[in-house]
C-alpha positions in Angstrom: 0.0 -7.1 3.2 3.3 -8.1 4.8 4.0 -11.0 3.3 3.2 -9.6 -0.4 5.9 -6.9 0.3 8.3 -9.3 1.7 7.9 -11.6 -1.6 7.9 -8.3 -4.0 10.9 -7.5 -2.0 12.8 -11.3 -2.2 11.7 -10.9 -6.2 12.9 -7.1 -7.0 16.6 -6.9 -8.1 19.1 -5.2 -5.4 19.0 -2.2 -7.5 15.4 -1.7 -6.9 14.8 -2.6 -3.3 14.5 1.5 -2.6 11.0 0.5 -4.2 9.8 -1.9 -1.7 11.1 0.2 1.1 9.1 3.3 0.0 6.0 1.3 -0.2 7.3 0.1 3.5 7.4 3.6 4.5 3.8 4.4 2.6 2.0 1.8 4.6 3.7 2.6 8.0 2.4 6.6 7.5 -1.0 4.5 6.4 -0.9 2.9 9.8 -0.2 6.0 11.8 -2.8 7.5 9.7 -5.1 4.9 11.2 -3.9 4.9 14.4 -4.6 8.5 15.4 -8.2 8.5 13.4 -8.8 5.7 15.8 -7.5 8.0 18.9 -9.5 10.7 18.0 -12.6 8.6 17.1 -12.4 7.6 20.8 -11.7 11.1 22.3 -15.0 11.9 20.5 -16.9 9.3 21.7 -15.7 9.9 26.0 -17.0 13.2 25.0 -19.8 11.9 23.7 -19.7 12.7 20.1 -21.4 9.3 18.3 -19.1 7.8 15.6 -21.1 6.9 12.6 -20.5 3.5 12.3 -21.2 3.5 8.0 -18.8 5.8 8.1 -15.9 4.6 10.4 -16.4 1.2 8.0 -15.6 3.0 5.3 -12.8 5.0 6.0 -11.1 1.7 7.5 -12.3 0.0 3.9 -10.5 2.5 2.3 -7.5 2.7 3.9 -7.1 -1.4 3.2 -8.0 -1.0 -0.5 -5.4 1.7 -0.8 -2.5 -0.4 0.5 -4.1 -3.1 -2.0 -3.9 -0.9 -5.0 -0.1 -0.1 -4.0 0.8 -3.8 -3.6 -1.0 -4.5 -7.0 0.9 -1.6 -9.1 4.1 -2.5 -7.2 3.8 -5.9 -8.2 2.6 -4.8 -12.3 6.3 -2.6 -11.6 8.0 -5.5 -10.6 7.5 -7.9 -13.4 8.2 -4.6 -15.2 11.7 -5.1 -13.9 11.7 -8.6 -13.6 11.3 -8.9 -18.1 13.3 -6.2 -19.1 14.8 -6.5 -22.1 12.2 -9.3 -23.2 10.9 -8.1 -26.3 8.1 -10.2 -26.1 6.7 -9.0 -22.5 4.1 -6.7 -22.7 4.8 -4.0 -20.4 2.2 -2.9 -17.8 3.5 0.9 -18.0 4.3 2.2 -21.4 6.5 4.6 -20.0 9.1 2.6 -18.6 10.2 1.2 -15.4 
């Protein structure tokens, strides 16, 4: 995931790195997201409440394909950027960039 935000971020014109750095700041609240599931998965299981391990799969599975689907609509934002004023892009948001 690193190195697709530090390409995005070589890519992104200077005016637009804010963008990169949010998504920065997204995945590091993701992390300590993770971080104190995973502390108080443990503090359950010394007091020996069972973690489901189905469950514990998916909530790590979802936390991955989250920061996926960020990386993928910051990179569709991106080339967004990267073809403005190229009437023959097709933009990914209608809306604008």
């Amino acid at each position: 995931m690193d190195k697709n935000l530090i390409e995005l971020q070589q890519r992104i014109p200077d005016q637009h790195k804010d963008l990169v750095k949010y998504t920065e700041h997204i995945f590091c609240a993701i992390d300590q997201y993770v971080e104190e599931h995973r502390r108080l998965v443990a503090a359950d299981a010394i007091a020996g409440i069972k973690p489901s391990g189905i469950m514990e799969k998916g909530f790590y599975e979802q936390m991955l394909e989250f920061k996926k689907i960020l990386i993928k609509e910051l990179s569709k934002t991106v080339e967004d950027i990267e073809h403005k004023g190229d009437k023959n892009w097709n933009k990914n948001y209608k809306d604008g960039i």
